[in-house]
PDB file of N, CA, C and O in Angstrom:
ATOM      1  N   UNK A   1     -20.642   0.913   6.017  1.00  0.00           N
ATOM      2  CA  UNK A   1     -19.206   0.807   6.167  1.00  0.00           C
ATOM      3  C   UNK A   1     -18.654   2.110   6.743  1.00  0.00           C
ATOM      4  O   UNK A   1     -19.082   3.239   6.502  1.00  0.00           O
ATOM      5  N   UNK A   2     -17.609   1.771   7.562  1.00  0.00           N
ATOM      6  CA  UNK A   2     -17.380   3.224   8.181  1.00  0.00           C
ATOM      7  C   UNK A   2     -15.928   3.930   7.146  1.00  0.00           C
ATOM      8  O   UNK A   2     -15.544   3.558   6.037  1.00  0.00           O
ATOM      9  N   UNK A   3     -15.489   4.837   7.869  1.00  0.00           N
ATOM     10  CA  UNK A   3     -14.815   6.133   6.712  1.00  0.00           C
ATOM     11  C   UNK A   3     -13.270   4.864   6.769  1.00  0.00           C
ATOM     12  O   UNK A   3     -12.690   4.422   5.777  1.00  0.00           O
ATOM     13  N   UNK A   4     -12.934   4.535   8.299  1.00  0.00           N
ATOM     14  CA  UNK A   4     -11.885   3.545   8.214  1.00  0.00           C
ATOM     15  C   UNK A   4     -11.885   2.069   7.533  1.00  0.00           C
ATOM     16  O   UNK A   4     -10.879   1.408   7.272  1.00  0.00           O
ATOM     17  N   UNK A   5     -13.139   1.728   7.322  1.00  0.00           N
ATOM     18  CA  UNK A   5     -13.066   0.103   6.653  1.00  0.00           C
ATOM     19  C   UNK A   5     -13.242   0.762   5.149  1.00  0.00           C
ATOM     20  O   UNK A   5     -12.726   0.111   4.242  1.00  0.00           O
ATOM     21  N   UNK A   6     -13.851   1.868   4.826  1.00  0.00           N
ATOM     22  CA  UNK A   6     -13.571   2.229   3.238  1.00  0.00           C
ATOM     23  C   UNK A   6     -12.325   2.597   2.674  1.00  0.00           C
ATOM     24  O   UNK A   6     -12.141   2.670   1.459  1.00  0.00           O
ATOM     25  N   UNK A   7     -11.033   2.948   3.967  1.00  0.00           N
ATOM     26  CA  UNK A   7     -10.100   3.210   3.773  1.00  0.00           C
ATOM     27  C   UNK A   7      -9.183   2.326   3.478  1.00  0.00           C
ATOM     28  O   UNK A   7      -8.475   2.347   2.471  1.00  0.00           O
ATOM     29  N   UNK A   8      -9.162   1.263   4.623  1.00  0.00           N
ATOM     30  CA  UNK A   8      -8.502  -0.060   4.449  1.00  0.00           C
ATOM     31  C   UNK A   8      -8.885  -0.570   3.040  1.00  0.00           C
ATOM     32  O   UNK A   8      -8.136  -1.031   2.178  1.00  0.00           O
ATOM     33  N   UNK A   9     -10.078  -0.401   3.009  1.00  0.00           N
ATOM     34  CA  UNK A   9     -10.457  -1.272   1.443  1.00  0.00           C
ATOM     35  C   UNK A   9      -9.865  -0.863   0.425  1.00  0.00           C
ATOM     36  O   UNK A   9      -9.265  -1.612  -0.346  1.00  0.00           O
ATOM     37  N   UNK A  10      -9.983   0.664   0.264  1.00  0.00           N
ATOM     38  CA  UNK A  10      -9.271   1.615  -0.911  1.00  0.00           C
ATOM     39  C   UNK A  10      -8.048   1.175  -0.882  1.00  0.00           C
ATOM     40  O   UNK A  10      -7.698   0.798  -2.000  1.00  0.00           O
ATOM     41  N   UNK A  11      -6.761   0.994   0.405  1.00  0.00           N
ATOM     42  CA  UNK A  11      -5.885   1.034   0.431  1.00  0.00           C
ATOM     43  C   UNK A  11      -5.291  -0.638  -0.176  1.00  0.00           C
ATOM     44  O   UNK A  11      -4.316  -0.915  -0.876  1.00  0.00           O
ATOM     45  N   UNK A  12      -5.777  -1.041   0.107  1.00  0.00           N
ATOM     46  CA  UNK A  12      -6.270  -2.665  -0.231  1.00  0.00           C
ATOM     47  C   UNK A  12      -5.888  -3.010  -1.478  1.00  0.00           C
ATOM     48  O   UNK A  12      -4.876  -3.625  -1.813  1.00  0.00           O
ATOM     49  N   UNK A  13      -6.968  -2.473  -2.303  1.00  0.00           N
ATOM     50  CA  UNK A  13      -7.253  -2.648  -3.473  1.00  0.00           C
ATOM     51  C   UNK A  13      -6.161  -1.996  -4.347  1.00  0.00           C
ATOM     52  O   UNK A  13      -5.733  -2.584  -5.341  1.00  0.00           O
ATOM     53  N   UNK A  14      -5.635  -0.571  -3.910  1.00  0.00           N
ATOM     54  CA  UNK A  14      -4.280   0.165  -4.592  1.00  0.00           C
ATOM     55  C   UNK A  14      -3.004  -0.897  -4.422  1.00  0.00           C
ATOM     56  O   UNK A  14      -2.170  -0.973  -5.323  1.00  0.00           O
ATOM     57  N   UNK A  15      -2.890  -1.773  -3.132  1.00  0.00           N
ATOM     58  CA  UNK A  15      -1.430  -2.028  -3.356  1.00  0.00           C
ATOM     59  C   UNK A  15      -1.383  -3.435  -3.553  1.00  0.00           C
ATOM     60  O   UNK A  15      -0.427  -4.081  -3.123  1.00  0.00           O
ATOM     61  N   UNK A  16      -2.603  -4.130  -4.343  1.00  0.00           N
ATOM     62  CA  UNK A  16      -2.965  -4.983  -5.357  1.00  0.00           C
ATOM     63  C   UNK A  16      -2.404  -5.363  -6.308  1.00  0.00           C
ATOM     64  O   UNK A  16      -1.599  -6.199  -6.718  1.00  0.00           O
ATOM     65  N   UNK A  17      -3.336  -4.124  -6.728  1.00  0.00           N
ATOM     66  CA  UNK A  17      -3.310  -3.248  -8.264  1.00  0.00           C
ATOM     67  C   UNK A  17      -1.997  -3.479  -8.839  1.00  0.00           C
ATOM     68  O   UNK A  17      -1.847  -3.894  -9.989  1.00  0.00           O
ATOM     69  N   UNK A  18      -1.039  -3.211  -8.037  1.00  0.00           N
ATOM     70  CA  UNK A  18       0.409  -2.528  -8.457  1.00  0.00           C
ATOM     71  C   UNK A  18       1.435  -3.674  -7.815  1.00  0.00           C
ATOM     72  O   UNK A  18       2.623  -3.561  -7.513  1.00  0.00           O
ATOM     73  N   UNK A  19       0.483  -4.890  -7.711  1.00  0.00           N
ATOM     74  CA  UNK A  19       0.950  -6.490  -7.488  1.00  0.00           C
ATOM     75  C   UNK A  19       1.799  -6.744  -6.158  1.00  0.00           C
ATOM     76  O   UNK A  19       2.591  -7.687  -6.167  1.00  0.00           O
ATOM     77  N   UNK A  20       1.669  -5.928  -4.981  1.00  0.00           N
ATOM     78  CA  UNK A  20       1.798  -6.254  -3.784  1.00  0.00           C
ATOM     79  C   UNK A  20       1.278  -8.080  -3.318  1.00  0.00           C
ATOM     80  O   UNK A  20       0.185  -8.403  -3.783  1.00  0.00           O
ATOM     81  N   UNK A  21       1.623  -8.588  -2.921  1.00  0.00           N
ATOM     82  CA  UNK A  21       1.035  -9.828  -2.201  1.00  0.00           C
ATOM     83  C   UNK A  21      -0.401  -9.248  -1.620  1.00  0.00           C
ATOM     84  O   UNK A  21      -0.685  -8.062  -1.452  1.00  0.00           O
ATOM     85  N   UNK A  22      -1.158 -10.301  -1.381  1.00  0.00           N
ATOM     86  CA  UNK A  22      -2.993 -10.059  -1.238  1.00  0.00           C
ATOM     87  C   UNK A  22      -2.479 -10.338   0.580  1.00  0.00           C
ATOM     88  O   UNK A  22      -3.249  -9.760   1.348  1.00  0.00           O
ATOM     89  N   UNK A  23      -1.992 -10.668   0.880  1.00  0.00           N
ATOM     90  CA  UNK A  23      -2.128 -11.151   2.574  1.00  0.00           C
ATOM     91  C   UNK A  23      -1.082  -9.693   2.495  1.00  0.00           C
ATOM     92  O   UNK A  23      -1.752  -8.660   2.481  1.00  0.00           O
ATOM     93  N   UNK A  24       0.052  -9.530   2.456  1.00  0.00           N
ATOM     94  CA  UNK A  24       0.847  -8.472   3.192  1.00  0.00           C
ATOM     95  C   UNK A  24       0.020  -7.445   2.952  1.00  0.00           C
ATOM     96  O   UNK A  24      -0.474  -6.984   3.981  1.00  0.00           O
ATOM     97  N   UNK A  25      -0.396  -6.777   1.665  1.00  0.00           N
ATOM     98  CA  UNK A  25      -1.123  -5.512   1.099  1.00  0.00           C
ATOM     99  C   UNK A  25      -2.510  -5.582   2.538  1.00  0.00           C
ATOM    100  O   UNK A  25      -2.560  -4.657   3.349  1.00  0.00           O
ATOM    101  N   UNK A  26      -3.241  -6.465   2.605  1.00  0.00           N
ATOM    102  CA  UNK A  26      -4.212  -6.265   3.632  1.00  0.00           C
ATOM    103  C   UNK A  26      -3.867  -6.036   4.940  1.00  0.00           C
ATOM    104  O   UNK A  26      -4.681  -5.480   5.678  1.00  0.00           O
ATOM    105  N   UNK A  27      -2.385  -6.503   5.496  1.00  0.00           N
ATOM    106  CA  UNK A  27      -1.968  -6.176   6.735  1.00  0.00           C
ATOM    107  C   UNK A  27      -1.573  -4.998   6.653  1.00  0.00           C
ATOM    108  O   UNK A  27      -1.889  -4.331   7.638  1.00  0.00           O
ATOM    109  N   UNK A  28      -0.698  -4.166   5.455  1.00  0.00           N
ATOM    110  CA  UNK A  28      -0.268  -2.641   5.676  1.00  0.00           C
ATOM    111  C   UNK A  28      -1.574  -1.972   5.308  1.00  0.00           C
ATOM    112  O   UNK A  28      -1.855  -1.067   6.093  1.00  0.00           O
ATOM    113  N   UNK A  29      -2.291  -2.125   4.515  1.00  0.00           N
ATOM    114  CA  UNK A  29      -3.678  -1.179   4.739  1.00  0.00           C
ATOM    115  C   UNK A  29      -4.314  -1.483   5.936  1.00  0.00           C
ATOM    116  O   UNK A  29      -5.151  -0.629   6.227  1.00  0.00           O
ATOM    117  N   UNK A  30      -4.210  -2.480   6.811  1.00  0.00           N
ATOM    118  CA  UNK A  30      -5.235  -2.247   7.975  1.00  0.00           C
ATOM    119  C   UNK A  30      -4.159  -1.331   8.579  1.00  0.00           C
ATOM    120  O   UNK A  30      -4.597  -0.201   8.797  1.00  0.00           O
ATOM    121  N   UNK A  31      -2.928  -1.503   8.894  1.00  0.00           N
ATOM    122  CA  UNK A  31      -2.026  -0.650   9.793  1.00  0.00           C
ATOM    123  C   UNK A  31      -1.953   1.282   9.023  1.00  0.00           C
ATOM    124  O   UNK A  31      -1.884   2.417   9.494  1.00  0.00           O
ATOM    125  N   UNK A  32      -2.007   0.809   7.987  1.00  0.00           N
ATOM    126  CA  UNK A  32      -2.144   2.284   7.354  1.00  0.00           C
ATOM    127  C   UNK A  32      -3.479   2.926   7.623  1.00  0.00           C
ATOM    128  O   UNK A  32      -3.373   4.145   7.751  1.00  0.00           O
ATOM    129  N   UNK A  33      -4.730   2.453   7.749  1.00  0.00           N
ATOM    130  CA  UNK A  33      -6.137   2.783   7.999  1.00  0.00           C
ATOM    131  C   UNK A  33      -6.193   3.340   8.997  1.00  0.00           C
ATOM    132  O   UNK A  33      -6.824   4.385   9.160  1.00  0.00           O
ATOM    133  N   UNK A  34      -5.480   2.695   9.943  1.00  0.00           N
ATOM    134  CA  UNK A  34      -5.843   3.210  11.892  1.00  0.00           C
ATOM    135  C   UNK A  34      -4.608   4.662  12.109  1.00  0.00           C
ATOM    136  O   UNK A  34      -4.382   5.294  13.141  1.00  0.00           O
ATOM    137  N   UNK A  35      -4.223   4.771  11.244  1.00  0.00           N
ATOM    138  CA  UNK A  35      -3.683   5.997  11.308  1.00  0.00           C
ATOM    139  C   UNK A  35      -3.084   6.042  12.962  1.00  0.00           C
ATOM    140  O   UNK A  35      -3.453   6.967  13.686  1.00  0.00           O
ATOM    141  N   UNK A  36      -2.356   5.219  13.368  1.00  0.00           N
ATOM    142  CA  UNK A  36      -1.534   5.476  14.483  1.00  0.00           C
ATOM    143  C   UNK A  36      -0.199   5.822  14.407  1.00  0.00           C
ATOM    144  O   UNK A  36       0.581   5.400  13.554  1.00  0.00           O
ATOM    145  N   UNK A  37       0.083   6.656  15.377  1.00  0.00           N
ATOM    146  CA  UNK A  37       1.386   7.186  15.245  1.00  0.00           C
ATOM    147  C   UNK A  37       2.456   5.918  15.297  1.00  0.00           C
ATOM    148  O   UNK A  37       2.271   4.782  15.733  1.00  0.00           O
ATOM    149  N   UNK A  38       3.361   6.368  14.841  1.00  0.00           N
ATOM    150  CA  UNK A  38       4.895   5.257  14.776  1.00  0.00           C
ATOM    151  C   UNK A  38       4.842   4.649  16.037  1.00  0.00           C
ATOM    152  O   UNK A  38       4.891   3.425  16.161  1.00  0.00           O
ATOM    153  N   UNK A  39       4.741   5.464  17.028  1.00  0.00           N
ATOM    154  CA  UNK A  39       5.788   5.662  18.137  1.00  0.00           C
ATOM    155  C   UNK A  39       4.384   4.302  18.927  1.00  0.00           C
ATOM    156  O   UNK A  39       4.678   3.780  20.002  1.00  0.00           O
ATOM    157  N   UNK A  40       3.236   3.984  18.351  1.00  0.00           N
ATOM    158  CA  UNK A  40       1.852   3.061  18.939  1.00  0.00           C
ATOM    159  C   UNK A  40       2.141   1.676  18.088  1.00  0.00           C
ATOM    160  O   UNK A  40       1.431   0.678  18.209  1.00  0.00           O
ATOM    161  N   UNK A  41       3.429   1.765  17.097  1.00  0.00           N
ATOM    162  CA  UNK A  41       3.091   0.468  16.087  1.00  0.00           C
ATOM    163  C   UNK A  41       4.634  -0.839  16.709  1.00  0.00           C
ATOM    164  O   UNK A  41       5.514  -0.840  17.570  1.00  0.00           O
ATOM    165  N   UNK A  42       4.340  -1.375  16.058  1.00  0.00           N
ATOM    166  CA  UNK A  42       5.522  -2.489  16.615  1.00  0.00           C
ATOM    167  C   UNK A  42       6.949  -2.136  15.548  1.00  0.00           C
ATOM    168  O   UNK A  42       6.923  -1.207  14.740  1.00  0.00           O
ATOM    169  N   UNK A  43       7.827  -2.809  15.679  1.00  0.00           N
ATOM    170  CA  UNK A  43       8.778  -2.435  14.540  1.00  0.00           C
ATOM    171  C   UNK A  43       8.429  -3.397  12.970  1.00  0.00           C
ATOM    172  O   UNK A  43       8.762  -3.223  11.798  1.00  0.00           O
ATOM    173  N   UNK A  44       7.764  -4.239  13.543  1.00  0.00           N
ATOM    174  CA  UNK A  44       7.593  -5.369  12.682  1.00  0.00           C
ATOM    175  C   UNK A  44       6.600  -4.318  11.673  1.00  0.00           C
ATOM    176  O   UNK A  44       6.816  -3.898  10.536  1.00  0.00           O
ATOM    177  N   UNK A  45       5.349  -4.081  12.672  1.00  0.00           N
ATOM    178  CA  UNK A  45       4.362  -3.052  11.671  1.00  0.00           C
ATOM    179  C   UNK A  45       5.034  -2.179  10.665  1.00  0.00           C
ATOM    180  O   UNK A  45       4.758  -2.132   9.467  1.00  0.00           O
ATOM    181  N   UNK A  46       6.241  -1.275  11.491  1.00  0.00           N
ATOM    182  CA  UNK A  46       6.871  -0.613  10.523  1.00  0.00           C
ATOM    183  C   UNK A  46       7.513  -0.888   9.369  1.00  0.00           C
ATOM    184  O   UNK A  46       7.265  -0.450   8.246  1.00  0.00           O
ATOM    185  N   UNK A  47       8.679  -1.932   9.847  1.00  0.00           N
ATOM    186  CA  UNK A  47       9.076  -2.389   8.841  1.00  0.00           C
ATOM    187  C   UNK A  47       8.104  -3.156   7.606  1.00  0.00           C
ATOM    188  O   UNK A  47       8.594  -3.034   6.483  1.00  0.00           O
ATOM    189  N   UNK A  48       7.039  -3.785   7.659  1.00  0.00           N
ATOM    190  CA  UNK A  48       5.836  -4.625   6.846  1.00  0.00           C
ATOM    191  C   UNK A  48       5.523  -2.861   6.171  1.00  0.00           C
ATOM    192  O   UNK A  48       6.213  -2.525   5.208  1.00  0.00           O
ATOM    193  N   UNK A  49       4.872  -2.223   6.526  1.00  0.00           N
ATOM    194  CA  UNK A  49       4.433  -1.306   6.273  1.00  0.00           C
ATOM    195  C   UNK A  49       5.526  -0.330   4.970  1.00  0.00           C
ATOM    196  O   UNK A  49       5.294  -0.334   3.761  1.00  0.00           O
ATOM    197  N   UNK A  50       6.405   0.240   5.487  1.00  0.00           N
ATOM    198  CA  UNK A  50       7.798   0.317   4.589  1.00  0.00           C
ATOM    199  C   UNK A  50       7.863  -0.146   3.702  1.00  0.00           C
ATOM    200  O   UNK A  50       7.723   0.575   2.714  1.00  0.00           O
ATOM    201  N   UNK A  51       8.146  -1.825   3.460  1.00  0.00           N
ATOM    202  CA  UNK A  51       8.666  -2.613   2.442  1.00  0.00           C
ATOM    203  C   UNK A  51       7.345  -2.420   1.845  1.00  0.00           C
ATOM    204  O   UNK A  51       7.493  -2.014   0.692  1.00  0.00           O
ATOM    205  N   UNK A  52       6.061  -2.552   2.177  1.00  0.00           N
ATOM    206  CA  UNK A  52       4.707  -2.339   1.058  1.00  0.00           C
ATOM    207  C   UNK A  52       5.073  -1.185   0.286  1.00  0.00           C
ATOM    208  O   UNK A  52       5.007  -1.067  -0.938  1.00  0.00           O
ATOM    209  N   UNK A  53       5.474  -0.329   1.149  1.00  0.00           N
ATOM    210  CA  UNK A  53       5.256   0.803   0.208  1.00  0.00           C
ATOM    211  C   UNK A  53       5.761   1.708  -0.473  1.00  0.00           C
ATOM    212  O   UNK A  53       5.433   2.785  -0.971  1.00  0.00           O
ATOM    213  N   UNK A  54       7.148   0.665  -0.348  1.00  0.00           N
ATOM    214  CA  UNK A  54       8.289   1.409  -1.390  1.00  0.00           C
ATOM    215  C   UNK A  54       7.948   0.056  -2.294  1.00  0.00           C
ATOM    216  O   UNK A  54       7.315   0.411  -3.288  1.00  0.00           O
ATOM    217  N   UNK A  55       8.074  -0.779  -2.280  1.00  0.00           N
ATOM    218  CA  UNK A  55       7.108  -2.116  -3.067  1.00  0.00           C
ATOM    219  C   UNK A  55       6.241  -1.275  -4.396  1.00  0.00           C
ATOM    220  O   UNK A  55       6.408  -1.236  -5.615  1.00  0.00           O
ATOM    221  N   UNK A  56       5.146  -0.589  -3.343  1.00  0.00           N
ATOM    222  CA  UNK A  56       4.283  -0.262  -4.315  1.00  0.00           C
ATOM    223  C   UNK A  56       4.771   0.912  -5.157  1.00  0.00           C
ATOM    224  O   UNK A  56       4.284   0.949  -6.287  1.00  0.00           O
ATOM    225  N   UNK A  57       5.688   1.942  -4.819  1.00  0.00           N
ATOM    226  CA  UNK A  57       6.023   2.953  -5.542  1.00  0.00           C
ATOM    227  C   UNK A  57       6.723   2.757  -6.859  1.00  0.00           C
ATOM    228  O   UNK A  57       6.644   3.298  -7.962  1.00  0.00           O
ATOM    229  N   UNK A  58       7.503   1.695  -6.291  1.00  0.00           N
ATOM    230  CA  UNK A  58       8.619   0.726  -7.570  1.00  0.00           C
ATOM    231  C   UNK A  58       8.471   0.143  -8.583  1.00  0.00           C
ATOM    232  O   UNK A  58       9.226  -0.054  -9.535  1.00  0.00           O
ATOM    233  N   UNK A  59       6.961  -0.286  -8.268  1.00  0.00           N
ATOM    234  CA  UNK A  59       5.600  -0.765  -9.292  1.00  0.00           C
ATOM    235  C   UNK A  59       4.834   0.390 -10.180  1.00  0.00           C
ATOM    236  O   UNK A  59       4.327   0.370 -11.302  1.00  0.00           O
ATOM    237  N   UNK A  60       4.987   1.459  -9.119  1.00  0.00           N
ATOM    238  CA  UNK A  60       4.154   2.385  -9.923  1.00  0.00           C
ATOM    239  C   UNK A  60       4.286   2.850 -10.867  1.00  0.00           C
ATOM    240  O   UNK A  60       3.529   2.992 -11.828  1.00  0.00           O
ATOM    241  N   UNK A  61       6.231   3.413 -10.499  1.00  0.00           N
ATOM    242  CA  UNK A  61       6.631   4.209 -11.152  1.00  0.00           C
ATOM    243  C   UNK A  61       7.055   3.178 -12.178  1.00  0.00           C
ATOM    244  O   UNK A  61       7.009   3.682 -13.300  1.00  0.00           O
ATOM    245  N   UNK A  62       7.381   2.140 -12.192  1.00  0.00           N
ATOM    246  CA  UNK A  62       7.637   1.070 -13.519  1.00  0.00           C
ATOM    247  C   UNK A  62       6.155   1.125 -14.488  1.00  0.00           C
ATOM    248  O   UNK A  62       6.088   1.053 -15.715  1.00  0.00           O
ATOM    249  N   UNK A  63       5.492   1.214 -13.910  1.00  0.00           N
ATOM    250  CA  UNK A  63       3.921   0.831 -15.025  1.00  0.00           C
ATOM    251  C   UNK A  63       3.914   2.476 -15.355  1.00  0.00           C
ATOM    252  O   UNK A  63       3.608   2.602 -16.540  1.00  0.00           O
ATOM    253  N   UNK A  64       4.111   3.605 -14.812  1.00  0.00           N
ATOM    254  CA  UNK A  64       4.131   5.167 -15.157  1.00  0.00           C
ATOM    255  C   UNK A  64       4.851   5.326 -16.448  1.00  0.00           C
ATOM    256  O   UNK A  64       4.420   5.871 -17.464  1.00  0.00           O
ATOM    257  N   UNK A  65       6.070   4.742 -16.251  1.00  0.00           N
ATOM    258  CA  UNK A  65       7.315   4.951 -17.655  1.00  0.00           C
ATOM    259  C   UNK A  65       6.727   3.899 -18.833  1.00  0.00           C
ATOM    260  O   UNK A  65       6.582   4.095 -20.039  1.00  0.00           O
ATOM    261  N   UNK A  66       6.495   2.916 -18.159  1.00  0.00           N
ATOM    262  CA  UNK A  66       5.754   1.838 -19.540  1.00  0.00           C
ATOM    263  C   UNK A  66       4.483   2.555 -20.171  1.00  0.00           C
ATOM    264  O   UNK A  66       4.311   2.267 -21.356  1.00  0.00           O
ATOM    265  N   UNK A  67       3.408   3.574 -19.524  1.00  0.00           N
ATOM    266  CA  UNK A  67       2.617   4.146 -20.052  1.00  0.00           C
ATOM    267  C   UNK A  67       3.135   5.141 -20.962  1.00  0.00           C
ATOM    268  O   UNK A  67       2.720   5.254 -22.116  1.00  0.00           O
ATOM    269  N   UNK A  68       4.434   6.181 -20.231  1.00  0.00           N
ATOM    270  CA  UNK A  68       4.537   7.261 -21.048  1.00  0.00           C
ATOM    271  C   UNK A  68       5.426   6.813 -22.214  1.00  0.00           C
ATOM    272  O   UNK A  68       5.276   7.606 -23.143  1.00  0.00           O
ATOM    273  N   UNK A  69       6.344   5.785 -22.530  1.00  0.00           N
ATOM    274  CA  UNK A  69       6.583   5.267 -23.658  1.00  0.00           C
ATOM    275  C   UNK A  69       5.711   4.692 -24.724  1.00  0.00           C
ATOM    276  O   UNK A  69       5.957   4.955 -25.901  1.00  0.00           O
ATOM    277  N   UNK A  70       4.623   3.858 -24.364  1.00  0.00           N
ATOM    278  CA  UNK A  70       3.988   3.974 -25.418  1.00  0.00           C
ATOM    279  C   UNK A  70       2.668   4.868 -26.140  1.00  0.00           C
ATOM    280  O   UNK A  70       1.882   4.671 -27.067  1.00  0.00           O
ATOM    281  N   UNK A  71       2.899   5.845 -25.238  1.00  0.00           N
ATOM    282  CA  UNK A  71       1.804   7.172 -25.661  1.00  0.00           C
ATOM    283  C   UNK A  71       2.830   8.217 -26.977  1.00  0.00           C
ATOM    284  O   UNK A  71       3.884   8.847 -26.895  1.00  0.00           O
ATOM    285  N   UNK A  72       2.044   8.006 -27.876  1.00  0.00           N
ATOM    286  CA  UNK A  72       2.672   8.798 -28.849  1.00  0.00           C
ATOM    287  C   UNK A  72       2.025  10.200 -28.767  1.00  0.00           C
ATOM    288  O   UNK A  72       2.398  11.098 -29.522  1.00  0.00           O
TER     289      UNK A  72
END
């Protein structure tokens, strides 16, 4: 597997995790993998890409506060 399909995969599997949709999460990790500049992506890419990943932060940081509340 090369350093980019382990990336996509990693990336894959993180915005899963944190309950992204399985079809969108695989389209912004392949667009996130190839590491192309903005200015090479479509707007659509951008925007898909964006909504994943404030998506996933919104998730994160919700499951972050649910952890540190119940840690005594």
């Amino acid at each position: 597997m090369s350093f980019r399909q382990d990336k996509n995969k990693l990336l894959h599997t993180q915005l899963v995790k944190y309950g992204i949709n399985y079809r969108k999460a695989a389209r912004a990790a392949e667009i996130l993998a190839s590491e192309k500049p903005d200015e090479l992506l479509t707007d659509e890419e951008i925007q898909l890409t964006q909504e994943v990943c404030k998506e996933w932060l919104r998730q994160r940081k919700r499951l972050d506060s649910i952890e540190e509340n119940i840690s005594f």
